[in-house]
Structure formats: C-alpha cells, structure tokens
C-alpha positions in Angstrom: -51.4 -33.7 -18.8 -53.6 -31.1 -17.8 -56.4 -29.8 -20.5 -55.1 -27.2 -22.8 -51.4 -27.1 -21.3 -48.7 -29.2 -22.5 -45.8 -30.0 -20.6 -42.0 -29.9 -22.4 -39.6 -32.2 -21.3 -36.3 -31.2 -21.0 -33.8 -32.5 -23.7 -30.8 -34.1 -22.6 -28.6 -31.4 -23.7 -30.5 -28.5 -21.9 -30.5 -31.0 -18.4 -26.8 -31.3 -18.4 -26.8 -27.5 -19.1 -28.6 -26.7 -16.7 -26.7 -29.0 -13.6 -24.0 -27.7 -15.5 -24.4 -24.1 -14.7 -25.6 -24.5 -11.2 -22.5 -26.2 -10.4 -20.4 -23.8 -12.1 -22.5 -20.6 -10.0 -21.9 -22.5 -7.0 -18.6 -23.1 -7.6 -18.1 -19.0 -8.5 -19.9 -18.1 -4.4 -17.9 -20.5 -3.3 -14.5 -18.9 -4.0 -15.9 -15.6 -3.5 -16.8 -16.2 -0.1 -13.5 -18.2 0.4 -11.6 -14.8 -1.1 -13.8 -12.2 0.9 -12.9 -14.4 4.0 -9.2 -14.4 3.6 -9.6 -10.2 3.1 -11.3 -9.8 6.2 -9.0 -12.3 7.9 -5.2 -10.6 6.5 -7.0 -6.9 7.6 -8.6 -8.2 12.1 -6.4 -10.5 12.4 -3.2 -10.4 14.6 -0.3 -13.2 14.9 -0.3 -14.2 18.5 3.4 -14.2 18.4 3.1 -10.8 17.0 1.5 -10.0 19.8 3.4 -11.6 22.3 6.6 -9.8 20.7 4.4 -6.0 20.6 3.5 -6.1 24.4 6.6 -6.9 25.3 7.8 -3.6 23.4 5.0 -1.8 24.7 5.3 -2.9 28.3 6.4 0.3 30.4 8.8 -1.7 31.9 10.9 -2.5 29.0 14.8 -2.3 29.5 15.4 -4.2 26.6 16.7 -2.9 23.2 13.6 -1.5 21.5 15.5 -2.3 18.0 15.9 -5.9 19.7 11.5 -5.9 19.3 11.2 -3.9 15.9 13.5 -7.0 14.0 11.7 -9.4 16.1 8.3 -8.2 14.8 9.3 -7.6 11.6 10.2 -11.4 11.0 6.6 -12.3 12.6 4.4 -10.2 10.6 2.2 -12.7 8.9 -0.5 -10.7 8.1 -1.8 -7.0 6.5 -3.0 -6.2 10.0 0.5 -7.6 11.7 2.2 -5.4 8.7 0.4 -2.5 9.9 0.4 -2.5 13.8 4.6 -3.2 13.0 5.1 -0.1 10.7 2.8 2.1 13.2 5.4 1.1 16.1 8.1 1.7 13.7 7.1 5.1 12.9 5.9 6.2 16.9 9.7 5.3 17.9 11.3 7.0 15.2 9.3 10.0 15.8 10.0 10.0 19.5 13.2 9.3 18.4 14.6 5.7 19.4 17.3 5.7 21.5 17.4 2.1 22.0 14.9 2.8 24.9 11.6 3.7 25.3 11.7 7.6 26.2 11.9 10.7 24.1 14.7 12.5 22.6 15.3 16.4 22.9 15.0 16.9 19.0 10.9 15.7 18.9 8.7 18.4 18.9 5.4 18.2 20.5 3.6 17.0 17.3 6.1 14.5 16.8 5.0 12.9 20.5 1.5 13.8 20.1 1.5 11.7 16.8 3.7 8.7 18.2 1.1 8.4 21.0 -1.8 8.5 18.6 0.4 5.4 17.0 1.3 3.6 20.3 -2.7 3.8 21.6 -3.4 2.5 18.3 -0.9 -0.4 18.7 -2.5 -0.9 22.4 -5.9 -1.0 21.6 -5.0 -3.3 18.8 -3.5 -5.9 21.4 -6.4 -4.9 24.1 -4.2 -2.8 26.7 -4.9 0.5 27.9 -4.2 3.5 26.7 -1.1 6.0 26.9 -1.7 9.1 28.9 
C-alpha cells in the first residue's frame, strides 16, 4: 500500500458486474454493427443475376419481349437496391409506353421520355454501362 491511500478491492459481486456489463456492451456494438452492415448491404448492393437479367433488357439490341425481362427481374429481386433499379425500369417502359419492345409509343409526351431516360441512365449507371443519349 502506498502511504496515506488505501486501495479497495473489488467484491465479488461488483467483479461479475462489471465482466457482466462489458460483455453485455459488447454484445449491443456487435449487433449494431452486424444491423448497420446488412442496411448498407440491402441499399449498394445488386444481385448478379439481377444484373445479368437488367442488361439484357437494357441491351440496344434486344428483340426479346421486354415483359419476358420485367417478370424475370421481378422474381430475382433480392435486395432494396434490386427492388428499386426493377421498379425504376418498370416505370421508364411504361412511361415510354411498352409495346413489348424497346421504342416509344405515339401517346408519350416529351416529359414522359425525358423522365424514362432519367430512369434507364439510372438503371445503366447502376449496372456500370453507359449512358442513353
């Protein structure tokens, strides 16, 4: 002992309290980090076969059945990000107005096509091909 200080010991009690806690702290950062890592992973990341089945839909020479790609996605999506890259090609061939090709109808207005090629570049740059001119 040192002159004029005492030292407490611990009890039993307050020892096991005290592992007690640290584990249960650790075991709290633990699953948060485990959580915040699954977030970040269901909003960057893409299914490859998602992405397999959205270039092939987005490949300019398509001849296929555009409907054929839209039910194949929509059976893939495994993900939020794979949710919302299949909804945004969704909505860009209904507003260009599907045809069971990829070309636009008479009825879309410009906005309509300006908006569906916002969606199909965002769709592009989501699977790392160029952009729509």
């Amino acid at each position: 002992m040192r002159s004029g200080t005492q030292e407490k010991e611990l009890s039993p009690d307050m020892q096991r309290n005290m592992k007690l806690t640290i584990v249960v702290v650790s075991a709290a950062v633990l699953i948060a980090g485990c959580f915040g890592a699954y977030q970040l992973y269901q909003r960057t990341y893409l299914s490859s076969d998602l992405s397999r089945t959205l270039r092939a839909a987005m490949d300019s020479r398509t001849e296929a059945d555009v409907d054929f790609y839209l039910r194949t996605a929509r059976l893939q999506r495994r993900t939020k990000k794979d949710n919302d890259m299949v909804q945004d090609l969704d909505e860009a061939f209904f507003l260009v107005g599907n045809t069971g090709r990829i070309r636009i109808s008479e009825e879309a207005t410009n906005q309509d096509i300006a908006k569906a090629l916002s969606l199909f570049n965002d769709v592009r740059a989501a699977l790392q091909m160029p952009p729509m001119h």
